[in-house]
N, C-alpha and C positions, 0 to 999 in steps of 0.2 A: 478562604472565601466564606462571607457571610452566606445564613439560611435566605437574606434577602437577594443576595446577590445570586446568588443561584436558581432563584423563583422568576426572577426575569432574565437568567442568558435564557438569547433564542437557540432552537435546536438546533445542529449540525444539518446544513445543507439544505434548511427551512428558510434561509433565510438571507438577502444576500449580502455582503460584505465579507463572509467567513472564507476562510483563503479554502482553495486544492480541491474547492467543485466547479465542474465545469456544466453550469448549472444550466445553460440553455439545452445541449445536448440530453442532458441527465433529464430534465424537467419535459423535453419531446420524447423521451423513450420512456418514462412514465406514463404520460397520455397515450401514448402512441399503443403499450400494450392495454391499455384499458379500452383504448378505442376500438382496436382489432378485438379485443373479444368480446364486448358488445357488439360490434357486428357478425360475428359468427353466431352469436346466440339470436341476434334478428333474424340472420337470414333461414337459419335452422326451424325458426318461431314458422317463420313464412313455408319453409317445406313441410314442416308436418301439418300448418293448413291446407296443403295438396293432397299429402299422402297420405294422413292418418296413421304415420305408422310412428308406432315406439320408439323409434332409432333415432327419429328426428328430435322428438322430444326429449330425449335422453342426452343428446348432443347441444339443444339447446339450453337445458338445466347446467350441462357441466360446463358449457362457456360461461354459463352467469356467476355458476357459483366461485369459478376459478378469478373473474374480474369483481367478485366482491372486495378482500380485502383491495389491491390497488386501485378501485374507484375510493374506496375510505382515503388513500394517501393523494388524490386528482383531491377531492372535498377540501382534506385540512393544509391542499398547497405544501406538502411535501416533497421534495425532490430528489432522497437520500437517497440514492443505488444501494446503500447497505441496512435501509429500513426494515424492519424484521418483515414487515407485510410486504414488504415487495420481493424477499426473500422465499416467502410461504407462496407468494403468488407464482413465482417461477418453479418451485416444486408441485404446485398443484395443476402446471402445465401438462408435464409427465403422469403425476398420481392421479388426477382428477380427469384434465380433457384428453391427455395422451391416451389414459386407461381406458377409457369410453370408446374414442375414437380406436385401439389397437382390437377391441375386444368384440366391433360390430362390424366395422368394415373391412377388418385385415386379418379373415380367419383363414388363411394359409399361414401367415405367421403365427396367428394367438397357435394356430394347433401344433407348431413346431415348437413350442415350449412346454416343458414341465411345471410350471408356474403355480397355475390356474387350473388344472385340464378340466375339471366340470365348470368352471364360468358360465353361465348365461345372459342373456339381455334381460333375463327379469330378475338378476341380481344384481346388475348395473343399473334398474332404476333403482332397486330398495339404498342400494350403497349411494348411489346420489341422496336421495330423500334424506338421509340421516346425516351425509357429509354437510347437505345445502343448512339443513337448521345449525346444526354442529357452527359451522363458518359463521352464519350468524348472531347467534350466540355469544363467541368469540370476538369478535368485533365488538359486540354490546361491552364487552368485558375490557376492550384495549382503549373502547371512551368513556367507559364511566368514572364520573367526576373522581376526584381523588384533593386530596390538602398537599402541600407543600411538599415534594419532592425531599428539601430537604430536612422533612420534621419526620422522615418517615424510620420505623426501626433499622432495614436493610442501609438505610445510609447514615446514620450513627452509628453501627457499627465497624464500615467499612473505615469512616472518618477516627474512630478510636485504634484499629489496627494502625492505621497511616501513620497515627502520632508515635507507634515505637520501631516505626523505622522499616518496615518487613517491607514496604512497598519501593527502598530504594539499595539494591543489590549491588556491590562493590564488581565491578565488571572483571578484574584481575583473580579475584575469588572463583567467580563463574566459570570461568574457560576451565579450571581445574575440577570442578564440582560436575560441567559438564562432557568431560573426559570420561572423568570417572563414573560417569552416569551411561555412557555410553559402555564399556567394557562391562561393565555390570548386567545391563541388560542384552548384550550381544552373549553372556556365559546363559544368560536364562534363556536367548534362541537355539545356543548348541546344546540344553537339557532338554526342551521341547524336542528338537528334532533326535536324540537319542531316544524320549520315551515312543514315539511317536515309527521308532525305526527308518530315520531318515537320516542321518550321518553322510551317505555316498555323496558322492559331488555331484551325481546326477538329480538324485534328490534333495539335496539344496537350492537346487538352481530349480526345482518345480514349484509352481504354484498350484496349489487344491487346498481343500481344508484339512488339517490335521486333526484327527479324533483319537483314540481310545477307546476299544470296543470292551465293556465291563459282561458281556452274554447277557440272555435274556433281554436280546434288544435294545439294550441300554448300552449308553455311551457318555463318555464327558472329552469336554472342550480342553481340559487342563486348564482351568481357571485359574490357579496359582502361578504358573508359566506365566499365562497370556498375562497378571497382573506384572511381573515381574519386567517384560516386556514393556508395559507401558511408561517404565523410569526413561525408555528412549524419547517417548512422545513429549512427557516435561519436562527432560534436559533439552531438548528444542523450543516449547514454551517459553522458559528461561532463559536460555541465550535469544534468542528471539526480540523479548522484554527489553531484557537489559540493552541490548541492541537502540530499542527506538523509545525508552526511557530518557537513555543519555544523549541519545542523538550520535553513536559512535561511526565511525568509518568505515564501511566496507571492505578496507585494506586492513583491517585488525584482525590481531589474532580471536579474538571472538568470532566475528562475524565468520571465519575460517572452521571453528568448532563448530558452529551454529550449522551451518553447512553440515556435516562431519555427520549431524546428530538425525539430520532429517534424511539423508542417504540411508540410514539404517533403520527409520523410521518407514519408509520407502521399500525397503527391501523387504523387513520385517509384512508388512501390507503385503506384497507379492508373496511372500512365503504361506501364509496364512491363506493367500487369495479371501483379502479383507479389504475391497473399497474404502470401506468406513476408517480403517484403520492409515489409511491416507490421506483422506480426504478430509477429515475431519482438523489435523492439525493447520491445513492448508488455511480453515475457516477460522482456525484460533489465531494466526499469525495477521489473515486479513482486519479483523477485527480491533485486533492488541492496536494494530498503526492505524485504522479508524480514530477509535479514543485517544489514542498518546497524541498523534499529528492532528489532529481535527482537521485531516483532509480524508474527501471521499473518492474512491477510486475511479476513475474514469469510465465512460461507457465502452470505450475498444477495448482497457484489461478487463473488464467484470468480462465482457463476449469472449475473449480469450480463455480465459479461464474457466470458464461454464464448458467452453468447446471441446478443450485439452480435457478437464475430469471427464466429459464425456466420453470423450474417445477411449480415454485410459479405461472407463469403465468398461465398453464393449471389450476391446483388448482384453482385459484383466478375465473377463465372464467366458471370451472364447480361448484364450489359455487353461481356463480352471475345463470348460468342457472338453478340449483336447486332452487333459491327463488323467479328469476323473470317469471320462464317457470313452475315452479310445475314440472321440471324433476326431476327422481328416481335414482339417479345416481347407486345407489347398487344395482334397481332391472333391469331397461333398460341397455341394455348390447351394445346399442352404446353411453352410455352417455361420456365414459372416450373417444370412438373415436371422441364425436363430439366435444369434450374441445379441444381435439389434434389436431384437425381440423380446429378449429377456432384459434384459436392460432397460430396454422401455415397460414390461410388464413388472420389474421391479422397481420402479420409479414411484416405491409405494409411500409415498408422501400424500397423504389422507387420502388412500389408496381406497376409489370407487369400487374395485372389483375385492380385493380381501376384506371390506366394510360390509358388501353386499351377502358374501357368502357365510359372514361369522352374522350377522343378522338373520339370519334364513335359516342357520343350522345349531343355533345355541339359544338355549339350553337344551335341543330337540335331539343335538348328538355330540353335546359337548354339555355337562352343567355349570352353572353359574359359580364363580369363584369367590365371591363376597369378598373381595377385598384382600386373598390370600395371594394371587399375585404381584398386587403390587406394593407388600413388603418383604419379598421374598431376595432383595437387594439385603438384609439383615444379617442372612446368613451366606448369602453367595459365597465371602472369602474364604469361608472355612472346607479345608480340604477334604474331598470326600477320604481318605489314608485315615481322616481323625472322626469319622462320621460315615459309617456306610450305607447308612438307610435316609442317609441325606434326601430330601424330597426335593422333585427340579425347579430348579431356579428357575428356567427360561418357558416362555411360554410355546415359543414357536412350533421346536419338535415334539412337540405335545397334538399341537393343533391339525401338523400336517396331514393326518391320513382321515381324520373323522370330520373335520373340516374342510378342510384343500384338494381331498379328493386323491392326495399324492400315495407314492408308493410308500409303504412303510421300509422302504431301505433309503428312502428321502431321508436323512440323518437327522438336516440343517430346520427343517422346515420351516415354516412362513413366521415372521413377525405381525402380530397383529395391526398396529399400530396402536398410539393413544386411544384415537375413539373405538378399534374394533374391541381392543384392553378393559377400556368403560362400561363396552356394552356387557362382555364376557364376563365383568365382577358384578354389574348392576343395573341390566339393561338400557333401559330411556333414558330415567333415572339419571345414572349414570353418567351419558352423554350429556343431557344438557346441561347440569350440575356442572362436570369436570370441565365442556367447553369454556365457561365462563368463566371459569377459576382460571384454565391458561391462559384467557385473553387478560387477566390482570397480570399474573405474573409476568408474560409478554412485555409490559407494558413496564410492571416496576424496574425489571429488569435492564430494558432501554434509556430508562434513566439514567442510572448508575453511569452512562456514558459521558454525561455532561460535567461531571465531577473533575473541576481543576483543583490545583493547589498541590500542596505533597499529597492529596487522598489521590490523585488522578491516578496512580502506580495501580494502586490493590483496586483502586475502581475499574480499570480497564482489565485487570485480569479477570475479576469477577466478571464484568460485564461479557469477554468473551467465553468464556467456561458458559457460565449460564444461559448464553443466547443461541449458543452451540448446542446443549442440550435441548432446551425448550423449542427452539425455532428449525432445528435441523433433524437433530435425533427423535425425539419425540413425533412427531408425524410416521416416522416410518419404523419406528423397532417398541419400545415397550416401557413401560416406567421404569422399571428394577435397572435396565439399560442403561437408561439418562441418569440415574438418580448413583448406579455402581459411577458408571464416567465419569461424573462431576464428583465423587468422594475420590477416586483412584487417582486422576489428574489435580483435583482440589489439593486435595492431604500430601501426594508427590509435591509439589508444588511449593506448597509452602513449608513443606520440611527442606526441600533446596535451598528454600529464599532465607531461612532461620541459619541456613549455612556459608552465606553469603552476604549478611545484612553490609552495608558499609559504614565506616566511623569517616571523619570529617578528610580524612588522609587521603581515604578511596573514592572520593565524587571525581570524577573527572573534570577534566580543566577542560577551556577550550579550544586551545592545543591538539586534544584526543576527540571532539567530534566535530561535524559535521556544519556548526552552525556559530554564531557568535557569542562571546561567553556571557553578554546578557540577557542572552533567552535559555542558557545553558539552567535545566532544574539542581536545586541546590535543597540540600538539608538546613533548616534553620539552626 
């Protein structure tokens, strides 16, 4: 495909003709949530010219600010369910209006969590103020003008990878590559659970977080584990790929591996009591069949799917507090409120309440980082065994007790997010700086999807790896986070596909998939 030809396809689900949207429905549930939260921020507008009180205007800032990005997609007649902005927009439902809302009206529950415990409503407005510019910002950033899509560095690169082949995986390779990827990283769950003193079948079968307590307060993750672990996450990536690459059958031995790999991927998440670590491939896999199929997924599976992670997440949050609190979830009758609670107070996707409190209390009981957090991804892989004065990677349990208010036997503590991360290296600064820089990478990045030809392979994996970071991760955990993730999955990834490339023997005929052998992708 020419740089010309690519400068005029329209965008996926912008536009109609493009097959597997069902774009009236999609195009009403677009408007539909931009509408509803402009009118919560009217009607909010309206009661605090009653009341006078903070809560209203609090309430009606974070309706606004949560329907900024999806009014940008109502504007430019977007209609994609899997737009990054409408993506941000349904997290900042939770982070943004859920947080406001959980933290003024619903203090029987805000006080049943460990979350937050000093929150107040005057760090629900500061965290508004700074999220609302933040948002804005970022928008400026996702429309400012830009040249050719495909004159840009990020896609000549991807378009030179494509040319040796990495982006088209012999599928017969795979199955074996991801066998073996799988017993690999299930020997790194039984070394975790040995360092960890978990071996027993009882403790297998628990979900809490595993640590390592080093004294003097200090602890680690087993970072080398948990990488080790992650060969499970891209041996599902990879069969996944090659899966809707080829267009293969469901009745194949792949598709059967592929399976195989997120089961353990699944478990692994429960063992850890790690949402992320389940959720997240679920968003690589959606994505991978976005860009390979150029179809968008329906409004009843996207609401499906939003439902089930939901649920799984209470679930997953009221199991981890059954085995690491001794709570009775069947006999205390606020146990399901405070899973519900914590889950929605952890919903910190440009989380108003941990924005508000790292603005209020940094650098006054935290100092400024200058920018050491966030290349502290540098050294993360190196085991503390080979470096004992290792300095922490993560910022969270750092921040917990001087910020958050939390106990210091809170282990895990809070993730900043992006913007409280910006403020904490470089105050304002900072924030409006870094907003803007996301909202471009946002935007490069969603490019990358429109890419046919043989680049489409390595374009779609990038495009989900990086959309995944930037659009998902990023809001709610830290940069060293997204930037470990995207090298741990990235670098996995393409050392699999280097193992796997196919020569002209291994394309599949169309006999082996799904479709007719002249839309079947082929190596030139």
């Amino acid at each position: 495909m020419s740089g010309g030809v690519l400068a005029t396809t329209p965008r996926l689900g912008d536009a109609p003709g493009l097959r597997g949207g069902r774009h009236d429905g999609a195009g009403l549930l677009v408007a539909g949530v931009a509408a509803v939260l402009g009118m919560v921020a009217v009607a909010a507008v309206a009661a605090f010219l009653v009341t006078r009180s903070i809560t209203e205007l609090n309430l009606a800032v974070a309706a606004a600010t949560t329907a900024m990005p999806v009014s940008v997609m109502v504007v430019q007649g977007s209609r994609r369910l899997s737009h990054p902005l409408f993506v941000l927009t349904v997290l900042m439902v939770m982070g943004v209006l859920g947080q406001t809302v959980w933290a003024q009206y619903a203090p029987d529950l805000a006080g049943s969590s460990d979350f937050l415990p000093d929150l107040t409503v005057g760090m629900i407005t500061l965290g508004l103020v700074v999220v609302a510019g933040a948002v804005l910002l970022l928008l400026v950033g996702w429309l400012w003008p830009r040249r050719d899509p495909a004159q840009r560095f990020g896609t000549r690169v991807i378009r030179r990878v494509a040319r040796t082949g990495l982006g088209d995986p012999a599928p017969r390779r795979v199955v074996v590559v991801v066998l073996v990827a799988c017993l690999l990283s299930l020997l790194f769950t039984l070394l975790l659970a040995e360092r960890t003193n978990s071996l027993s079948v009882a403790d297998l079968l628990a979900s809490r977080k595993r640590v390592v307590d080093l004294g003097a307060s200090e602890f680690t993750v087993l970072g080398v584990h948990r990488l080790g672990m992650s060969v499970s996450s891209a041996a599902f990536l990879l069969g996944w790929f090659t899966l809707q690459r080829w267009h293969l059958s469901w009745r194949s031995p792949l598709a059967a591996v592929t399976l195989l790999s997120f089961l353990l991927v699944a478990y692994q998440g429960y063992f850890l009591s790690s949402r992320t670590t389940i959720m997240v491939p679920v968003v690589w896999a959606l994505l991978v069949w976005v860009a390979l199929r150029r179809r968008e997924p329906s409004v009843k599976t996207l609401v499906t799917v939003f439902v089930l992670g939901f649920v799984a997440a209470v679930a997953l949050q009221g199991v981890r507090a059954a085995n690491q609190r001794g709570v009775d979830l069947a006999a205390d009758p606020l146990g399901l409120g405070r899973s519900i609670s914590t889950a929605v107070a952890s919903g910190k996707s440009l989380s108003v309440g941990v924005t508000g409190m790292v603005v209020q209390r940094v650098p006054e009981q935290f100092p400024y980082q200058y920018g050491r957090s966030m290349v502290s991804w540098t050294y993360a892989a190196v085991p503390r065994t080979l470096w004992e004065d290792k300095p922490p990677v993560r910022l969270g349990p750092q921040l917990g007790a001087p910020v958050f208010g939390q106990s210091e036997e809170r282990r895990t503590g809070v993730p900043p997010g992006i913007l409280g991360e910006l403020w904490i290296n470089f105050g304002v600064l900072g924030v409006g700086v870094g907003a803007l820089v996301w909202g471009l990478a946002i935007r490069t990045i969603d490019d990358w999807r429109t890419e046919r030809g043989r680049a489409a392979g390595i374009a779609a994996l990038c495009y989900a790896i990086g959309t995944t970071a930037v659009v998902v991760r990023l809001p709610f955990s830290e940069v060293t986070d997204a930037v470990a993730s995207v090298l741990q999955e990235g670098v996995l990834v393409v050392v699999l596909l280097l193992l796997v490339r196919a020569d002209r023997t291994d394309v599949p005929t169309a006999e082996t998939t799904d479709r007719p052998a002249s839309s079947t992708p082929r190596r030139p």
